[in-house]
C-alpha positions as CSV (number, residue, x, y, z in Angstrom):
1,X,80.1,153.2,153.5
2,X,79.0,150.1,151.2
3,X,80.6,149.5,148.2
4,X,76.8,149.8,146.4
5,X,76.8,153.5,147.7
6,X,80.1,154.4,146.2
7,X,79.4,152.7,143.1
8,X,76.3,154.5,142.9
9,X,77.7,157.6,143.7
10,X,81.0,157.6,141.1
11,X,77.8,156.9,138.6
12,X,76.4,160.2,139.4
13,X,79.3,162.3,139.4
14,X,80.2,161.1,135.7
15,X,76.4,162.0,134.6
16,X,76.6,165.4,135.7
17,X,80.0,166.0,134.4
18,X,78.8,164.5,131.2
19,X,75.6,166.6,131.3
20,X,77.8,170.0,132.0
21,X,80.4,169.1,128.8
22,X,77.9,168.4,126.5
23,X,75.8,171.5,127.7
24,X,79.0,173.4,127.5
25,X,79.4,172.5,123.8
26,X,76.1,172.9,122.4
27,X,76.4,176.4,124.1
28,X,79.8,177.0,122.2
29,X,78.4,175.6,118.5
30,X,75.6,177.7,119.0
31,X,77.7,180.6,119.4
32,X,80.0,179.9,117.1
33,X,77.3,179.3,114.6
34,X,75.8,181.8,114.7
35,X,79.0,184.0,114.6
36,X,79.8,182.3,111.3
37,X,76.3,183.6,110.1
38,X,76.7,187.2,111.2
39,X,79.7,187.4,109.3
40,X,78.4,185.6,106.0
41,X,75.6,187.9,106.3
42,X,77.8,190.9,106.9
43,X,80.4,189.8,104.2
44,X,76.9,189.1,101.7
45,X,75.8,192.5,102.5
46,X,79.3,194.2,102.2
47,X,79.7,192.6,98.6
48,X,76.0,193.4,97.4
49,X,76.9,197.1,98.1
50,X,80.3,197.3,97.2
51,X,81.7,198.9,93.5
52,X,83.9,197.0,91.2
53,X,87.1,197.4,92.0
54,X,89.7,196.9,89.4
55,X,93.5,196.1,90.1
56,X,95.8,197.5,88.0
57,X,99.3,196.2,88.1
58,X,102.4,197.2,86.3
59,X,105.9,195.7,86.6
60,X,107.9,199.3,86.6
61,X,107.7,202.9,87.4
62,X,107.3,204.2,84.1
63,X,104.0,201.7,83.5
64,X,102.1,203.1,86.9
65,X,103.5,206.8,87.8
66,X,101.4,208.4,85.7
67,X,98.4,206.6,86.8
68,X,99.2,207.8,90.4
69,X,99.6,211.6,89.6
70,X,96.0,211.4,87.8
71,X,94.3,209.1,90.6
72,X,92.8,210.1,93.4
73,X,94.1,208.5,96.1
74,X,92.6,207.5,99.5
75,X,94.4,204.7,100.8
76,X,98.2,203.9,100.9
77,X,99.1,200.3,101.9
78,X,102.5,198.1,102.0
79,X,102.6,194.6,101.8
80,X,105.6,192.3,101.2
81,X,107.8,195.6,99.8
82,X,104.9,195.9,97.9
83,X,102.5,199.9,97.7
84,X,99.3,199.3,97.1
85,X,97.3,202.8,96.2
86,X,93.5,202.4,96.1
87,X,91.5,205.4,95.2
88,X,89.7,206.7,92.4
89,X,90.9,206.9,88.8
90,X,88.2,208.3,85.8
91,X,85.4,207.2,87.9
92,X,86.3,203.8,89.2
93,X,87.5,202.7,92.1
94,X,91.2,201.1,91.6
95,X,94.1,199.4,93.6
96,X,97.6,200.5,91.6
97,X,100.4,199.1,92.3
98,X,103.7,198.4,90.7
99,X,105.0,194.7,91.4
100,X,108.6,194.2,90.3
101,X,109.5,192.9,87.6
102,X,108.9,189.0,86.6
103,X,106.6,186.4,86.9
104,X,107.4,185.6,90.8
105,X,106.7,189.1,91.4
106,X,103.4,189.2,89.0
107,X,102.0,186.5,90.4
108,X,102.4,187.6,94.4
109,X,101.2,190.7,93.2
110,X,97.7,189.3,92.1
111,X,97.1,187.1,95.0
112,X,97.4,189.7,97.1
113,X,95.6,192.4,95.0
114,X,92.6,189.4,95.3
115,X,93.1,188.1,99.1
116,X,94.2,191.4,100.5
117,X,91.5,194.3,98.3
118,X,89.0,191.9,96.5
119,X,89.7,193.0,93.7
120,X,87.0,191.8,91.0
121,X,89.5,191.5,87.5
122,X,93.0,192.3,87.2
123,X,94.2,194.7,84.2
124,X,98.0,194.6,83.2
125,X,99.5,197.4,81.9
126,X,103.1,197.6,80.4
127,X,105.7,197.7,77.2
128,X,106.6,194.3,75.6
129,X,108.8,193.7,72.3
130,X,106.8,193.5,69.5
131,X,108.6,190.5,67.0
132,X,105.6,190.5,64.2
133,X,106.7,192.4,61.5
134,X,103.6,194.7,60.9
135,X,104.0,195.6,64.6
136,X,105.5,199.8,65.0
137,X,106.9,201.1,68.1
138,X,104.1,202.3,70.4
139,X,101.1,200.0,68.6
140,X,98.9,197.7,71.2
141,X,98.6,194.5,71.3
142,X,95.9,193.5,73.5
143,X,95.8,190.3,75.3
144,X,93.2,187.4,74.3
145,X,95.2,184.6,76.0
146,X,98.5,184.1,77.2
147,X,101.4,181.9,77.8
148,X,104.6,181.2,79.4
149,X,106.9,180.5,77.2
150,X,109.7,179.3,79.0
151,X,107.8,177.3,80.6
152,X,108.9,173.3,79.6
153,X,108.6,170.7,81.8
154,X,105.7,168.8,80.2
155,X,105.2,167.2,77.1
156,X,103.9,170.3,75.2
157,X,105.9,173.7,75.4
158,X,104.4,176.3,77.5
159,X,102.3,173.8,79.6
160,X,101.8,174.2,83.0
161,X,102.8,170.8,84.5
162,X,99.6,169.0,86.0
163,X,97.5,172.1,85.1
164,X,97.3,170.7,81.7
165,X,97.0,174.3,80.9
166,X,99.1,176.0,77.8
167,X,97.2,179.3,77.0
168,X,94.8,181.7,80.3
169,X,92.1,183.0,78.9
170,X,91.6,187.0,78.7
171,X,88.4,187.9,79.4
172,X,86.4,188.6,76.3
173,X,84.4,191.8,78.1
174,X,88.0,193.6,79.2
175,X,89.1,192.3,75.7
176,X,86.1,193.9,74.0
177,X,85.9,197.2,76.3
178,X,89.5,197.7,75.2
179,X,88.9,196.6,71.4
180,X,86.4,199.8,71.7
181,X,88.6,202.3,73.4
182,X,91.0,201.8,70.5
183,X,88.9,204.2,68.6
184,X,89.7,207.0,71.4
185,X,93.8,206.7,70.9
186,X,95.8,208.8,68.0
187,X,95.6,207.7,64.6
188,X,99.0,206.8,64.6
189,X,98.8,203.9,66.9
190,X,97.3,200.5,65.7
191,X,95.4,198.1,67.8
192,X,95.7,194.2,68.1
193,X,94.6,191.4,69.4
194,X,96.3,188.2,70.0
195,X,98.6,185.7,72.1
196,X,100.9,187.5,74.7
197,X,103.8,185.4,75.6
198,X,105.3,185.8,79.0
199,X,109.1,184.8,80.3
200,X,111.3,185.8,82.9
201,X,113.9,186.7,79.9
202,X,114.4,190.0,78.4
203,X,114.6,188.8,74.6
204,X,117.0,190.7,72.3
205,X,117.7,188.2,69.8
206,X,116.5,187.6,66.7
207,X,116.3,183.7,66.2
208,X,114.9,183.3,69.9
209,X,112.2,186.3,69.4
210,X,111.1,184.8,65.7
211,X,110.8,181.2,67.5
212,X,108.8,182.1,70.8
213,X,106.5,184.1,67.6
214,X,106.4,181.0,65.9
215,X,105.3,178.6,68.5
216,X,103.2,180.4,70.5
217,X,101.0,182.8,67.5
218,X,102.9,185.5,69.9
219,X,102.3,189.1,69.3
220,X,104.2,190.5,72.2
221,X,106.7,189.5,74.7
222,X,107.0,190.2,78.3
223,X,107.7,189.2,81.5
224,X,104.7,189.2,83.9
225,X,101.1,189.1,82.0
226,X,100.9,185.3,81.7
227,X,101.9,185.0,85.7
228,X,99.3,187.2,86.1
229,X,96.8,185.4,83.6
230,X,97.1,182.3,86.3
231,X,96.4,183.5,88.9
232,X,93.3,184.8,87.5
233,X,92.5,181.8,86.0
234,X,92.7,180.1,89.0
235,X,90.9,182.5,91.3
236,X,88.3,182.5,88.5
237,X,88.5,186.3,88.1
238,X,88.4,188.2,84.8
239,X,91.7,189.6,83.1
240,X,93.4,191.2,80.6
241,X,96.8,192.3,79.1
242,X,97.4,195.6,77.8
243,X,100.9,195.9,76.4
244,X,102.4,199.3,74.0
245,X,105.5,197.6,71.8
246,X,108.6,199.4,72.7
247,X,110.8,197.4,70.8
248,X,111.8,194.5,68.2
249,X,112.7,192.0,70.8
250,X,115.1,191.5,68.7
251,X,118.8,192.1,68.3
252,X,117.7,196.5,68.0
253,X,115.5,195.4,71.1
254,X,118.0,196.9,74.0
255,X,118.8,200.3,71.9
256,X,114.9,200.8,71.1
257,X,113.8,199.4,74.5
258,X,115.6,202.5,75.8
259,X,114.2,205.2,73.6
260,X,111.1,204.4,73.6
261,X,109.6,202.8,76.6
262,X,108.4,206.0,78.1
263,X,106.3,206.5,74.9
264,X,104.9,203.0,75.2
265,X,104.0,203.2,78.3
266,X,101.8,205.9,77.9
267,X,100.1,204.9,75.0
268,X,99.4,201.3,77.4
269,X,98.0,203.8,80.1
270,X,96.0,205.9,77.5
271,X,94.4,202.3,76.6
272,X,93.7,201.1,80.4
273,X,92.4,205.3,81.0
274,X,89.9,204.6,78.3
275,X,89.0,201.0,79.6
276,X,87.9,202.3,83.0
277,X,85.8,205.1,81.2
278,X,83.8,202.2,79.5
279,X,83.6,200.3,82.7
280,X,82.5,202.4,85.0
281,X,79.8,203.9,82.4
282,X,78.6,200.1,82.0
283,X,78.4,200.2,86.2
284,X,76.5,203.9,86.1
285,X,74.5,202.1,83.6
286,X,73.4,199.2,85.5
């Protein structure tokens, strides 16, 4: 055999293996395209008839169990010692779930309520301590932006470092449905709007309440909206705070916190009930 021949033949062999791989992966990109557009078209289709679904997160028992005994409930799900309860609550399809209290636990609990149920806004219901002065026990503050105030690690207080981000953004629909449902609560308890500030500290002292009021324009104080107002922000979904003042945050704040949190609660549920009313009338609407 000459060595022409050989040559000739080696030459051959690598074309058709050549010819095979490339054939091979043309075949496997066309499949794998068109895969990828099944399932955009499928995921398009899903979302263009798919409700709104809210999330509704609260950091303890006494903010969600009452919301579970009135929802109807179809699905039960746990997820990093998390229940999550999706079902239907005055009309509109919900995910409740109570996340633990703190911002680590806020903010796991809104990435998951938007990666794991797409959920399309987050509503945070709870009690806070209430340090303005005109504020009672049981009145609403609800949330037009908030902050962390113990967060400072940056040149400004309660700046997220390399966010260049103080204050997240409620968003001025939830703000104004709830601004609305005001009217539907007892005359007893008054509405507001401002700054919540958010901390994983449970403030009962005077000075420290006074100063996070000071700084911050704050008009309650908690311990998971602002976590939660991130992770909106940065998910780019719509939000808002809904907090009933059980107490002073002050040096009363532990003795009042006690009595009345149950109370506050409620009247923070009352407010979200009435929310969801509006809502899914706007969606019947539409």
């Amino acid at each position: 055999m000459s060595k022409n021949y050989i040559r000739f033949f080696s030459v051959t062999v690598l074309i058709l293996m050549f010819t095979v791989v490339a054939t091979g992966c043309s075949f496997f990109e066309k499949q794998s395209t068109a895969k990828e557009e099944k399932g955009s078209a499928a995921q398009a289709e899903h979302k263009s008839n798919q409700t709104h679904v809210i999330g509704i997160i609260g950091a303890m028992e006494e903010e969600v169990k009452n919301i579970h005994r009135k929802m109807k409930v179809d699905q039960t799900k746990k997820q990093s010692g998390l229940t999550f309860y999706k079902g239907i609550w005055e009309n509109q399809e919900i995910v409740l779930v109570r996340s633990g209290v703190g911002k680590v636990n806020a903010a796991m609990t809104a990435q998951i309520l938007i990666d794991k149920f797409g959920v399309d806004a987050l509503i945070n219901t709870g009690i806070a301590g209430g340090p303005k002065q005109k504020l009672n026990i049981g009145d609403i503050v609800i949330s037009t932006q908030t902050v962390q105030h113990d967060m400072n690690a940056a040149d400004k207080e309660g700046e997220v470092p390399r966010m260049d981000k103080t204050f997240f953004k409620a968003d001025p629909e939830l703000v104004k449905l709830a601004k609305e449902s005001a009217g539907e609560l007892p005359k007893n308890i008054d509405v507001y709007t401002g700054t919540i500030a958010t901390g994983d500290q449970f403030v009962t002292n005077d000075e420290k309440s006074q100063r996070i009021a000071n700084t911050f324009d704050a008009w309650a104080i908690e311990m998971e909206g602002s976590a939660i107002g991130q992770i909106a922000y940065l998910n780019d979904i719509p939000y808002v705070v809904i907090r009933s003042i059980s107490d002073t945050a002050g040096d009363e704040g532990g003795e009042l916190y006690h009595d009345f949190k149950d109370m506050a609660a409620q009247n923070a549920i009352d407010m979200v009930r009435h929310i969801l009313k509006s809502y899914s009338n706007d969606d019947d609407a539409k």
